[in-house]
C-alpha positions, 0 to 999 in steps of 0.5 A: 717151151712157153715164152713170156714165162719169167714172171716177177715176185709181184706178179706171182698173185694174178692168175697164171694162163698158158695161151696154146694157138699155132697162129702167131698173131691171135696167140700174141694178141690174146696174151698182150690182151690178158696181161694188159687185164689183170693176168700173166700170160705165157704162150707155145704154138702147139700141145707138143710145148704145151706138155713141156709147158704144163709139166714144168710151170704151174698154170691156173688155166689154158686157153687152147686152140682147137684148129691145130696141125698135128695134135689138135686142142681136143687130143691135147684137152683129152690128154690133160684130163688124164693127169691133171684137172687145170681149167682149159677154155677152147678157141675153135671157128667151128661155132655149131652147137655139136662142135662144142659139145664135142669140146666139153666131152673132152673135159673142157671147162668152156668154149668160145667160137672166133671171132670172139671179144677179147672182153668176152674171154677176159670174162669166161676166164674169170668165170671158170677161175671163180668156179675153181674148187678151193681146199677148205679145212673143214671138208671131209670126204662124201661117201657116194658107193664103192667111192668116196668124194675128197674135197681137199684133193678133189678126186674119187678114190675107193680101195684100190685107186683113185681118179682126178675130176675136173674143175667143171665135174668137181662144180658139179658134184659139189652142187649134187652133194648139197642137194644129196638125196632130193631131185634138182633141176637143171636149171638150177644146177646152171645156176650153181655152177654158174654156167651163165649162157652155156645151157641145160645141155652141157649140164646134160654133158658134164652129168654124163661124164661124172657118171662115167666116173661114179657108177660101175654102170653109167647105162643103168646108174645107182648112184646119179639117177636122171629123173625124168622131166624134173632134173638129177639126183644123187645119193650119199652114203650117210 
């Protein structure tokens, strides 16, 4: 079970972080350093009490660790998407750019290589909390085909059944909705999901997971079409 978890009434505000790291001394340091700026934090040593963790606390975001013996960050990312869509940020020595390709395919919100700043990840923390969809009492539901979006609850869910998207899709999607039925460039979706320095490709990732999500075919796609050389386009129904 997560340590430092008995939080007191005037902390209940700050944003909730669950740091997952196998390596005692970077998981102490990256929890002191989070509390002393702003946030609380709780730590585990592996997905395993990560899952206890999760189930039994709510949390506002994860910092994971990719480099895990057993079940590594990526299985535990992947695993999470299944049930829930709290922002996670990955923590991994492996820098290179498929690496971290790999790490938003699984659903990941972010990924930062070590060794990295401690104000840096303060900084992306504070990204991805910003980005997090909040409820608004005059979002109605889009129709987009068979699906219809639920701003409120943040999941598609059609006659039958219903899938959770993630903060990074739920961004997204938002963005394409607001643009419904006109071309938007990757650029400017970058610039909408503030994405800062992560780049043309990971819109590239995301588009491609919540077409996964969207179309009965993500190969030959009706609803998020790609526009060759200007950018991505949805269509709404009215």
């Amino acid at each position: 079970m997560p340590q430092n978890t008995k939080i007191s009434e005037h902390l209940a505000d700050r944003p909730h972080i669950l740091v997952v790291d196998d390596d005692d001394r970077i998981r102490d340091l990256v929890a002191r350093y989070l509390t002393e700026h702003g946030f609380v934090a709780a730590t585990t040593a592996n997905a395993a009490e990560a899952r206890e963790a999760v189930a039994a606390f709510s949390f506002d975001a994860l910092v994971v660790d990719v480099m895990m013996p057993g079940e590594s960050g990526l299985d535990l990312t992947r695993a999470l998407r299944q049930k829930t869509d709290i922002p996670v940020l990955l923590l991994t020595a492996l820098g290179e750019t498929q690496d971290r390709i790999s790490g938003l395919e699984t659903g990941a919100d972010d990924y930062l290589p070590k060794p990295f700043e401690p104000r840096e990840l303060v900084l992306r923390l504070q990204a991805i909390l910003r980005r997090k969809p909040k409820a608004q009492a005059g979002d109605r539901p889009v129709k987009i085909g068979p699906w219809r979006f639920l701003p409120d609850k943040n999941v598609l869910s059609d006659d039958t059944s219903s899938q959770r998207l993630t903060t990074a899709e739920v961004t997204l999607l938002k963005a394409l909705i607001a643009h419904a039925g006109k071309v938007i460039s990757r650029e400017e979706l970058v610039r909408l999901c503030e994405m800062d320095d992560t780049g043309e490709r990971t819109i590239d990732v995301q588009v491609t997971r919540l077409r996964r999500k969207l179309e009965d075919d993500a190969k030959m796609p009706r609803y998020l079409q790609t526009v060759r050389g200007k950018g991505y386009l949805l269509r709404v129904d009215d």
